[in-house]
KOLVEXDREN-784652 format. One record per residue (C-alpha): residue in one letter; x, y, z. Coordinates in pm, 1 decimal, decimal comma. Layout:
REM residues N
ATOM:A:X:Y:Z
...
END
This chain:
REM residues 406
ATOM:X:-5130,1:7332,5:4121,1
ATOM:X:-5258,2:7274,7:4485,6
ATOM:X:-5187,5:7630,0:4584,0
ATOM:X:-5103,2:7907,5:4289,4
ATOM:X:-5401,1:7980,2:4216,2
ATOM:X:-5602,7:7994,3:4575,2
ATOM:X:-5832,5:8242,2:4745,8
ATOM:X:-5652,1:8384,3:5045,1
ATOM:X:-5781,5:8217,8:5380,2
ATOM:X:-6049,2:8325,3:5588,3
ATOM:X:-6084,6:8638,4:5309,9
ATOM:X:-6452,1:8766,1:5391,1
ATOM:X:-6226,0:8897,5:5765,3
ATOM:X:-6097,0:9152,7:5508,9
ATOM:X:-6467,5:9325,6:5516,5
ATOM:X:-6517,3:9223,9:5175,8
ATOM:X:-6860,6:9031,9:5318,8
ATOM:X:-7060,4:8860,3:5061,8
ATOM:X:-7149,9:9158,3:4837,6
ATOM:X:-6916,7:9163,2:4486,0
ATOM:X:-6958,7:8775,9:4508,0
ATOM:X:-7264,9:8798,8:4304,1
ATOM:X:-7301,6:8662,7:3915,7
ATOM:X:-7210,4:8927,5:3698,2
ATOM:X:-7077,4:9162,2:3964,1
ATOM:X:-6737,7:9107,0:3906,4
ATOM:X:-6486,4:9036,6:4223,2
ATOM:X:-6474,7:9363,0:4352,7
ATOM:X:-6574,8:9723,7:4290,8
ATOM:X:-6333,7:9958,4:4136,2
ATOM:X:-6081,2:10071,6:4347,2
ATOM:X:-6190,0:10455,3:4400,2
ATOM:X:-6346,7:10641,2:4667,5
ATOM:X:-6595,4:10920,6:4616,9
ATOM:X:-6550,8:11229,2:4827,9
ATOM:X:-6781,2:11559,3:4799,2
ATOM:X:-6823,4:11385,9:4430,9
ATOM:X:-6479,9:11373,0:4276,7
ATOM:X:-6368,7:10989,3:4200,1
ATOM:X:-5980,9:11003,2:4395,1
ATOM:X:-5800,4:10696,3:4298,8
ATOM:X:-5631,3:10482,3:4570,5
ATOM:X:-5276,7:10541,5:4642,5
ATOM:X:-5015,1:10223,2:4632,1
ATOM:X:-4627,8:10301,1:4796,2
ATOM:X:-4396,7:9974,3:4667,8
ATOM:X:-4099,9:9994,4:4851,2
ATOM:X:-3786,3:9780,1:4690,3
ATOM:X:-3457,4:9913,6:4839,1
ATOM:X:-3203,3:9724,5:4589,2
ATOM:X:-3383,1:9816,9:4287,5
ATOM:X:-3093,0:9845,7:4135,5
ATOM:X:-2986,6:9492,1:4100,4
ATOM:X:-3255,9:9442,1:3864,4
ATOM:X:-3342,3:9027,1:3946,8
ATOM:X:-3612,7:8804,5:3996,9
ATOM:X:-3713,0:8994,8:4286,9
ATOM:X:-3767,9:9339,5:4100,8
ATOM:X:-3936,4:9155,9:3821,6
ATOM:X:-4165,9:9007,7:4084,7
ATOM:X:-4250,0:9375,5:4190,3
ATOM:X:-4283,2:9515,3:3872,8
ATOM:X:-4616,2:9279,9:3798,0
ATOM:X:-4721,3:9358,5:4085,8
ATOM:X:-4744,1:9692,7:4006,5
ATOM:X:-4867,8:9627,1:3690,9
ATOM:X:-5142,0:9400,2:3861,7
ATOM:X:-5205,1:9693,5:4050,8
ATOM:X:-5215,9:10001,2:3796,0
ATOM:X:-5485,9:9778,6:3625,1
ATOM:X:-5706,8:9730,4:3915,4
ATOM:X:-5691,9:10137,7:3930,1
ATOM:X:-5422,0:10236,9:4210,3
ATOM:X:-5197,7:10531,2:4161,9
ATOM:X:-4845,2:10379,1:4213,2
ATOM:X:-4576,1:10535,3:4364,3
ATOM:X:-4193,9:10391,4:4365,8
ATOM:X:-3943,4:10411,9:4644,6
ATOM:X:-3597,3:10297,1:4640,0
ATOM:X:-3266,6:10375,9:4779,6
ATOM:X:-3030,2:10635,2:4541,7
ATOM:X:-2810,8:10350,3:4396,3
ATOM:X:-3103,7:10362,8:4162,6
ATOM:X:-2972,9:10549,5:3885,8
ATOM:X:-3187,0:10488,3:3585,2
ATOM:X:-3594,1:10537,7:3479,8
ATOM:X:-3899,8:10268,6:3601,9
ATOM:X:-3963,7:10282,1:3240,1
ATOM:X:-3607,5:10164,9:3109,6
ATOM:X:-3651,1:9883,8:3436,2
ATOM:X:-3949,2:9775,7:3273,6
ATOM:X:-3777,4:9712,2:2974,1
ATOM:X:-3536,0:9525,1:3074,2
ATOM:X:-3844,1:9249,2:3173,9
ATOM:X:-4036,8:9303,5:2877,5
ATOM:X:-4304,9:9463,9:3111,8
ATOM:X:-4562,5:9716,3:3010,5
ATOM:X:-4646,8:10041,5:3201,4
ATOM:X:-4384,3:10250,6:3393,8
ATOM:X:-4440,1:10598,5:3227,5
ATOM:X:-4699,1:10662,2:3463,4
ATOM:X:-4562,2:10567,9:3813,0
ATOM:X:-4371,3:10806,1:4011,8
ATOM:X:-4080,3:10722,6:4180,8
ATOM:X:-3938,4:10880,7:4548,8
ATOM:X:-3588,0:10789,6:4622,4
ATOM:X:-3563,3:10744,9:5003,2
ATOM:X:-3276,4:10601,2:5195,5
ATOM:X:-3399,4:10504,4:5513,1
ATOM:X:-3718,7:10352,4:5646,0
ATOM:X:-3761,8:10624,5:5895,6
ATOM:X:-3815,6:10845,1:5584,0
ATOM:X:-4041,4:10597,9:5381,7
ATOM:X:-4249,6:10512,3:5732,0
ATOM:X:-4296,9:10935,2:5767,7
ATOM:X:-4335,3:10977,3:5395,0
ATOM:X:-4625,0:10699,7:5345,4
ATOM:X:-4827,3:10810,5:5650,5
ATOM:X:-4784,8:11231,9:5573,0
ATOM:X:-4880,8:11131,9:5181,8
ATOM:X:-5189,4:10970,1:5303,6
ATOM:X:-5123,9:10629,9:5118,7
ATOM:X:-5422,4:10356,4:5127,2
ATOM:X:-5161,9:10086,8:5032,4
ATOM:X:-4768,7:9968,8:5151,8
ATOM:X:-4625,1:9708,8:4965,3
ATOM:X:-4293,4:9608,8:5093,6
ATOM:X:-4082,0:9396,5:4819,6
ATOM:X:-3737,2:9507,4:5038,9
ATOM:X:-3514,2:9180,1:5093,8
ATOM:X:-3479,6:9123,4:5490,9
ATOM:X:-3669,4:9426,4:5583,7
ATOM:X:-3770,8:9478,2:5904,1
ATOM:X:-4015,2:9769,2:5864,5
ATOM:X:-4356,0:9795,8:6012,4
ATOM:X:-4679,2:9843,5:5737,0
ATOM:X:-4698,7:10235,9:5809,1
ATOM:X:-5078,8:10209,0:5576,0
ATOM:X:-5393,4:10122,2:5663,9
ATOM:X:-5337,5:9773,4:5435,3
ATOM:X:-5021,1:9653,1:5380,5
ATOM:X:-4855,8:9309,9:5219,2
ATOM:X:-4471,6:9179,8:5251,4
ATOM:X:-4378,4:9013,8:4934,2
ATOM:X:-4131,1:8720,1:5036,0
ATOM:X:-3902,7:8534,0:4779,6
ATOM:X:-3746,2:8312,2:5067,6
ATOM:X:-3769,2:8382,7:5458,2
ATOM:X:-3432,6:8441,0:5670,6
ATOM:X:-3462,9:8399,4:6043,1
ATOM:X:-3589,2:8696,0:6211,8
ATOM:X:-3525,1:8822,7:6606,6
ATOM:X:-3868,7:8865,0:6793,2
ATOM:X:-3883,3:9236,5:6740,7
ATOM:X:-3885,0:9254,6:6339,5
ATOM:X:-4129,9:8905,3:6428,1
ATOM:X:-4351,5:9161,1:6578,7
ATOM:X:-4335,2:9436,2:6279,0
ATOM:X:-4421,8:9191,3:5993,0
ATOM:X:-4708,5:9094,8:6185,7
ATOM:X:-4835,9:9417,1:6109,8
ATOM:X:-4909,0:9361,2:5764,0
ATOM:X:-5296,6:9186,1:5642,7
ATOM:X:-5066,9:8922,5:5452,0
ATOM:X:-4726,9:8784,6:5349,0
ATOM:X:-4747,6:8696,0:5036,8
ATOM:X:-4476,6:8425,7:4939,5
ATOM:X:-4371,3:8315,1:4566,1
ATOM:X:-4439,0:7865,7:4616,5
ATOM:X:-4542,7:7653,6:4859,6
ATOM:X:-4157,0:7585,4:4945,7
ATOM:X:-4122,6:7921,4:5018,3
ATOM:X:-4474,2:7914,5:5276,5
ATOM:X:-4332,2:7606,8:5387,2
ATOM:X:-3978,7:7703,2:5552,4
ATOM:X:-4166,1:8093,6:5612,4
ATOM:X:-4411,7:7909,6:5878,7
ATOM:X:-4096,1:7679,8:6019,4
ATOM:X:-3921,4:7987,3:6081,5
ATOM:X:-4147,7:8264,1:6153,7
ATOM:X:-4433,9:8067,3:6300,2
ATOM:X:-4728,8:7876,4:6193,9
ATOM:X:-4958,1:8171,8:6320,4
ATOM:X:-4821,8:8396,4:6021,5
ATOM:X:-5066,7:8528,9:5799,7
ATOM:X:-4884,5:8373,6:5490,6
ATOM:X:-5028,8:8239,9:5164,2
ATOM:X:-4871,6:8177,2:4847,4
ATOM:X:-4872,8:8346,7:4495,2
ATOM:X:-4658,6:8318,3:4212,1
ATOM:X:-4560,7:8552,5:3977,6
ATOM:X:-4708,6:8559,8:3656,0
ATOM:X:-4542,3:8442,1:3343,3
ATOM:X:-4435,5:8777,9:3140,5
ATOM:X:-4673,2:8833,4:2850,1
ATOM:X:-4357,9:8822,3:2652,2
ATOM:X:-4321,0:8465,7:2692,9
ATOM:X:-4730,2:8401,5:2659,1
ATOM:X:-4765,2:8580,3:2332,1
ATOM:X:-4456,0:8479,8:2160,7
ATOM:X:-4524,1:8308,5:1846,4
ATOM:X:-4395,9:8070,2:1605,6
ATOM:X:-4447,8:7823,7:1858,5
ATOM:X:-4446,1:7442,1:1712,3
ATOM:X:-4392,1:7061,2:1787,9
ATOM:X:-4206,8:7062,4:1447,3
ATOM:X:-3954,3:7301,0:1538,7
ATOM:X:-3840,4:7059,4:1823,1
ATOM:X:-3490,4:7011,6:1840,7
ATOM:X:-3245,0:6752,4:2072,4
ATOM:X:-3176,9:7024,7:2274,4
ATOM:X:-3116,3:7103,7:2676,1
ATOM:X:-3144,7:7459,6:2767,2
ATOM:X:-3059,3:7590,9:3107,1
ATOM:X:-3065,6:7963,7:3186,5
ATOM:X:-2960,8:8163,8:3487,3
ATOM:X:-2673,5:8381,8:3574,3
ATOM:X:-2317,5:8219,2:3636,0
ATOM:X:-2180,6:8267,0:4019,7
ATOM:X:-2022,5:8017,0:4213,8
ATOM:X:-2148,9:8084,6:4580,9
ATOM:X:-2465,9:8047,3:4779,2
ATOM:X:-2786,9:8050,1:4551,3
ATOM:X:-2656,7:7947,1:4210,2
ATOM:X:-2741,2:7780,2:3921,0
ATOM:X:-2492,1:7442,0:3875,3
ATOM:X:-2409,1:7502,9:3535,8
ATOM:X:-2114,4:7307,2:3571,9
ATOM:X:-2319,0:7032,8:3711,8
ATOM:X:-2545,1:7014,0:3474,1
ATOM:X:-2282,7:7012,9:3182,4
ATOM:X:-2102,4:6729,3:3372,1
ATOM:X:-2391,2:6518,4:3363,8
ATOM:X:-2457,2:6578,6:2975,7
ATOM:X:-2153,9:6481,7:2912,4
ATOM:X:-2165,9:6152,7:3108,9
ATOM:X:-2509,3:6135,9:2953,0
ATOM:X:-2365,5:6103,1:2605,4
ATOM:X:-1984,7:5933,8:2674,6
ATOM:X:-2217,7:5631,8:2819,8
ATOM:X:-2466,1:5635,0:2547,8
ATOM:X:-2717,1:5653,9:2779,6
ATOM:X:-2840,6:5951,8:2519,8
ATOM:X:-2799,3:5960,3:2133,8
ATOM:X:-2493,6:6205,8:2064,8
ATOM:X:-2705,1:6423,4:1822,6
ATOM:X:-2844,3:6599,3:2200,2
ATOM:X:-2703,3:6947,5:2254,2
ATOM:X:-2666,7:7111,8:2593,0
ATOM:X:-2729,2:7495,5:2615,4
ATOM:X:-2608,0:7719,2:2898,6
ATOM:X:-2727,1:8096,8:2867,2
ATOM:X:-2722,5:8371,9:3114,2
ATOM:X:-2541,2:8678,2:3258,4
ATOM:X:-2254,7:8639,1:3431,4
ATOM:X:-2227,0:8779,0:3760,7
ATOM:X:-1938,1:9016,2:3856,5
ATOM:X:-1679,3:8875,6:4073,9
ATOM:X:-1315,6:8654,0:4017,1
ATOM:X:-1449,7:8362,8:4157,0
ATOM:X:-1745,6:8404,4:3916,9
ATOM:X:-1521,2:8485,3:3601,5
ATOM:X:-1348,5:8161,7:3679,4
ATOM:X:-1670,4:7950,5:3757,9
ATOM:X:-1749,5:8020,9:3356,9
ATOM:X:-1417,3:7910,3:3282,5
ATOM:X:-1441,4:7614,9:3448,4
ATOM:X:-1783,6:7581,4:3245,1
ATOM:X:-1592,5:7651,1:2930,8
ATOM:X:-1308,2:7369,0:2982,0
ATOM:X:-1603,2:7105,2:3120,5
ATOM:X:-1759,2:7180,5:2767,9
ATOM:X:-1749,8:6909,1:2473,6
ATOM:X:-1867,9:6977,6:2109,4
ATOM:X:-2234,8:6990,4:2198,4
ATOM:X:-2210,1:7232,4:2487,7
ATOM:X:-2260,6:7563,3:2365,9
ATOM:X:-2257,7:7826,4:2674,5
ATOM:X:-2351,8:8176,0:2584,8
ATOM:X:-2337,5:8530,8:2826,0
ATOM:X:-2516,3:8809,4:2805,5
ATOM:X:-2800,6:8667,6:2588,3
ATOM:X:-3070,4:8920,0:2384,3
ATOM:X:-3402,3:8834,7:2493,2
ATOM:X:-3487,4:8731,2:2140,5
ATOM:X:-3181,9:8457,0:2144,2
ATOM:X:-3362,7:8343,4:2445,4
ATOM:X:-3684,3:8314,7:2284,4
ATOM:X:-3481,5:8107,7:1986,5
ATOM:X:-3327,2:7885,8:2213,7
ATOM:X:-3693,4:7793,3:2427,1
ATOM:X:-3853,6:7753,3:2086,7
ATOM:X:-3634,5:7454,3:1965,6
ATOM:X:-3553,9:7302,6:2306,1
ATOM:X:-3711,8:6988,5:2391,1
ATOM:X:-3630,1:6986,4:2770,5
ATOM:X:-3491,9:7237,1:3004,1
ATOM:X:-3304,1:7128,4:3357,2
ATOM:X:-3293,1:7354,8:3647,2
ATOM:X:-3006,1:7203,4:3875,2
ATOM:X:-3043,6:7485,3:4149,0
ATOM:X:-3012,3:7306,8:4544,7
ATOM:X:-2899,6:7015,2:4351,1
ATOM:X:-2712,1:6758,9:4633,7
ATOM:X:-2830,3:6953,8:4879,1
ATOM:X:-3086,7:6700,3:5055,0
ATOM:X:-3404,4:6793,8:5243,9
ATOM:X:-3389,2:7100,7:5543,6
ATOM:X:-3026,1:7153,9:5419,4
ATOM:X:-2940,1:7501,6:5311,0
ATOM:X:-3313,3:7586,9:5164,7
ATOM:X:-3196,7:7883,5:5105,5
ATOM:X:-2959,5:7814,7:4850,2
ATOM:X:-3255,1:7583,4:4655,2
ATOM:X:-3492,2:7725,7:4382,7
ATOM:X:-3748,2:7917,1:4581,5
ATOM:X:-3948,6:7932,6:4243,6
ATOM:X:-3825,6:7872,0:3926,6
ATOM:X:-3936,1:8137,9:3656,1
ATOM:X:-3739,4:8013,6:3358,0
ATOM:X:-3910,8:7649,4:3444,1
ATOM:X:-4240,5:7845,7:3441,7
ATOM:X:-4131,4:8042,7:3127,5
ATOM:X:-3980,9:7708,6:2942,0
ATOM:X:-4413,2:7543,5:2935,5
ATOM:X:-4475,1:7854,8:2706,6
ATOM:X:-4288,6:7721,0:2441,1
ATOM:X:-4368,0:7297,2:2542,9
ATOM:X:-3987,4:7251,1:2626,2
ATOM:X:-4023,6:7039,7:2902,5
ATOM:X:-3920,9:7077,7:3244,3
ATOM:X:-3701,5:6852,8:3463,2
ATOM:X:-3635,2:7018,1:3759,0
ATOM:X:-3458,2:6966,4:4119,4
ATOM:X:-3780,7:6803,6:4362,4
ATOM:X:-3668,4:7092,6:4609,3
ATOM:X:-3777,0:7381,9:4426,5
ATOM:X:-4091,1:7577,5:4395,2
ATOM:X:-4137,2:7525,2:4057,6
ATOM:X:-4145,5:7121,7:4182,3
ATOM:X:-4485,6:7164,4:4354,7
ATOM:X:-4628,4:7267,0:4031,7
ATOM:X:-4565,3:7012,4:3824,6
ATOM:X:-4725,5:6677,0:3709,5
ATOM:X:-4464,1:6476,8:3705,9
ATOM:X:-4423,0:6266,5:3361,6
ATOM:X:-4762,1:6480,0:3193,5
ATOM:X:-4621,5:6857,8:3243,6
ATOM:X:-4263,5:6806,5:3358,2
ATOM:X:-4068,5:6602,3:3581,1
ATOM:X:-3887,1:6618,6:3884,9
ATOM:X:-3551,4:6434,6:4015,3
ATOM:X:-3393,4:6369,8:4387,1
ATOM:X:-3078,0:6235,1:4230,5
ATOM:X:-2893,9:6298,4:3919,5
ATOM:X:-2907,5:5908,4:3826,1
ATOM:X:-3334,2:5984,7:3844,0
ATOM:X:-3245,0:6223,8:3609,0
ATOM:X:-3006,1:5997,6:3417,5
ATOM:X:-3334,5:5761,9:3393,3
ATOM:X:-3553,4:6032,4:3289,6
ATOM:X:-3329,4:6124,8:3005,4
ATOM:X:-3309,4:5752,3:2923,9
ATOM:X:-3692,9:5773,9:2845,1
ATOM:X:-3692,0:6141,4:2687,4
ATOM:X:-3457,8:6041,4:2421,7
ATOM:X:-3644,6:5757,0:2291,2
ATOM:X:-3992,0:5918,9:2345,5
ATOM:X:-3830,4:6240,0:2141,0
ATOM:X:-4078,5:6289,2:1823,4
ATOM:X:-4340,4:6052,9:1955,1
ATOM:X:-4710,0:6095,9:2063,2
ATOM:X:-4560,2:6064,0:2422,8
ATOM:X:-4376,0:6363,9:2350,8
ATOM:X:-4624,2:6583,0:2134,5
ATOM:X:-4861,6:6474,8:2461,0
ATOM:X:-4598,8:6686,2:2685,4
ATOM:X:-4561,2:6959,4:2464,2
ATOM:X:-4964,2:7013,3:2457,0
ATOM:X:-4965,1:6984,7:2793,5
ATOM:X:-4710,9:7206,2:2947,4
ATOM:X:-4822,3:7481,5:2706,5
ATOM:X:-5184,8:7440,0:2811,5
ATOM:X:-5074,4:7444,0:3207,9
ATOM:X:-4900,4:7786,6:3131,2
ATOM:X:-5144,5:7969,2:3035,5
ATOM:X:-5300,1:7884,1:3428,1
ATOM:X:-4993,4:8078,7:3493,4
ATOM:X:-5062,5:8400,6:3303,5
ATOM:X:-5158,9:8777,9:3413,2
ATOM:X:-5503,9:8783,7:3411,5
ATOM:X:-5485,1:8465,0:3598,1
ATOM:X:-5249,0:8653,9:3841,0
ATOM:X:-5416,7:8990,0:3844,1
ATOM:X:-5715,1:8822,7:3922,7
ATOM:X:-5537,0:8601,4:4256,4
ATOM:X:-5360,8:8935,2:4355,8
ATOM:X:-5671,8:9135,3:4392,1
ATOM:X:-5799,3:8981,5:4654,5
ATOM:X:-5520,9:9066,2:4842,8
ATOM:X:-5589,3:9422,0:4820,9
ATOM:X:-5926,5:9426,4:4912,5
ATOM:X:-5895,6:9562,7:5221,3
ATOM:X:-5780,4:9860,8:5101,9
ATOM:X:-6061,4:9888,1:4889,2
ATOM:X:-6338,8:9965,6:5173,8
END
């Protein structure tokens, strides 16, 4: 990883000075402040106005706060009122610890939010909103970014106001600083992998199967998955014995709403042979099944879409890619992705341009399947994950904060 894992740039500006940097002092102090000698913990507002929709984005937030409830801030919730449910049942939905404790304000403007963080007295904004425009209304504040969208000189101006923009990859950082400028204070930080995926058990070479898994929802438009890409090419795969026919080809994930969407999975369903299995609205343990036996897992998001075209609709990440080294089923993934800077190609995944690179990788896979070669990839994708962890994260994403620390 060149960048996951970095200290942010030029970090001692913060005020953090050379003093926690010590042997055995830790990183940084806890994050209280003593007044007439009461400890009052900090106070974090984590703004996220389509909470609702409950993706990648809100799972993103969600370890944030996590990160941050652990490093001892009092965490506060605001969304807009198409949030209908608990922050505990959200967190379940991810498999994420904590929630019970963390209020939640439903606001529907940002006039409201801006007035409510300031009058609350809140040391810490963290705004997780898609295309927001809002100014940091605390005395710290970060903008969490999954991809950039162009923005008009005045909303330039307002995310300026926050100590950092914190983006998910390096793809991400690298179109935000195209777009926004180079002068933005932006730096890069994945999310973790969910401690769901790190602890699972049961995990073995042995248990290996010939099997392709790719996950993500089914819709047709802008930033989707290419199932039926992906099954296409399987199935050329194995009518040109290019691949034994005892592979099998897996595509699992939630189908959005929408006609066009409800026929995109037909259209899946009649590209389909007898080893294509394609499954909706998947349990979390299926999903766990399915990662333990798979040998390989292919994200096809952005795929034919060659470089500066449409980078929006690419993998700005890649979670299930990050998820899939838990379990040693290797990745082959899109080269413009996220996940794609991450990976050492042919030792902890590979990466294609092309679908006949692909094609060629495959070629290999199959006949390395069982091997050393292969038992070699499985150790080492599962080793590289655990770089990817939450204590890895939490550890990253504190110094962040540490401005609102003094």
């Amino acid at each position: 990883v060149r960048n996951a894992n970095r200290a942010p740039p030029n970090h001692n500006s913060l005020g953090m000075g050379n003093r926690y940097d010590r042997p055995g002092c830790g990183v940084f102090p806890p994050l209280k402040v003593f007044i007439r000698g009461c400890d009052v913990m900090k106070k974090a507002l984590v703004y996220n106005k389509y909470l609702h929709t409950a993706g990648g984005g809100e799972r993103m937030m969600l370890d944030w706060c996590l990160a941050l409830s652990q490093l001892g801030y009092e965490i506060t919730l605001t969304t807009a009122s198409t949030f209908t449910q608990s922050v505990k049942n959200l967190c379940d939905v991810f498999e994420i610890p904590g929630g019970e404790e963390w209020s939640l304000k439903i606001l529907d403007t940002e006039e409201e939010i801006q007035h409510y963080c300031t009058s609350e007295g809140f040391d810490l904004f963290i705004n997780c909103t898609f295309c927001s425009s809002m100014a940091n209304p605390a005395p710290h504040g970060l903008y969490a970014l999954m991809f950039p969208q162009p923005i008009s000189p005045a909303t330039r101006q307002n995310l300026l106001s926050y100590q950092h923009v914190v983006v998910i990859s390096e793809f991400t950082e690298l179109y935000t600083k195209y777009w926004w400028g180079i002068d933005f204070p932006v730096t890069t930080l994945p999310p973790p992998i969910s401690n769901s995926h790190m602890n699972a058990g049961g995990i073995a070479f042995s248990s290996k199967e010939k099997i392709i898994l790719n996950v993500g929802r089914f819709n047709v438009d802008g930033h989707c998955k290419r199932q039926l890409d992906a099954i296409r090419t399987f199935q050329e795969l194995v009518r040109d014995g290019e691949i034994g026919n005892d592979w099998h080809f897996y595509a699992v994930g939630n189908l959005n709403p929408g006609e066009a969407n409800q026929r995109y999975l037909a259209d899946c369903h009649e590209a389909a042979g007898p080893h294509v299995h394609i499954e909706t609205d998947v349990q979390f343990t299926r999903l766990q099944e399915l990662y333990r036996k798979a040998a390989a897992l292919w994200q096809f998001t952005g795929i034919h879409l060659h470089s500066g075209q449409l980078p929006q609709h690419c993998e700005h990440l890649g979670l299930v890619a990050m998820d899939s080294m838990c379990y040693g089923a290797v990745p082959m993934v899109y080269q413009r992705s996220g996940v794609a800077y991450m990976i050492d190609h042919g030792r902890t995944g590979f990466t294609f341009a092309t679908i006949d690179e692909l094609k060629s990788i495959m070629r290999i896979f199959d006949e390395a399947f069982g091997t050393e070669t292969h038992y070699n990839m499985f150790q080492a994708t599962r080793e590289y994950s655990h770089q990817l962890g939450f204590e890895a994260f939490k550890n990253n994403f504190s110094l962040y904060v540490s401005g609102a620390t003094q």
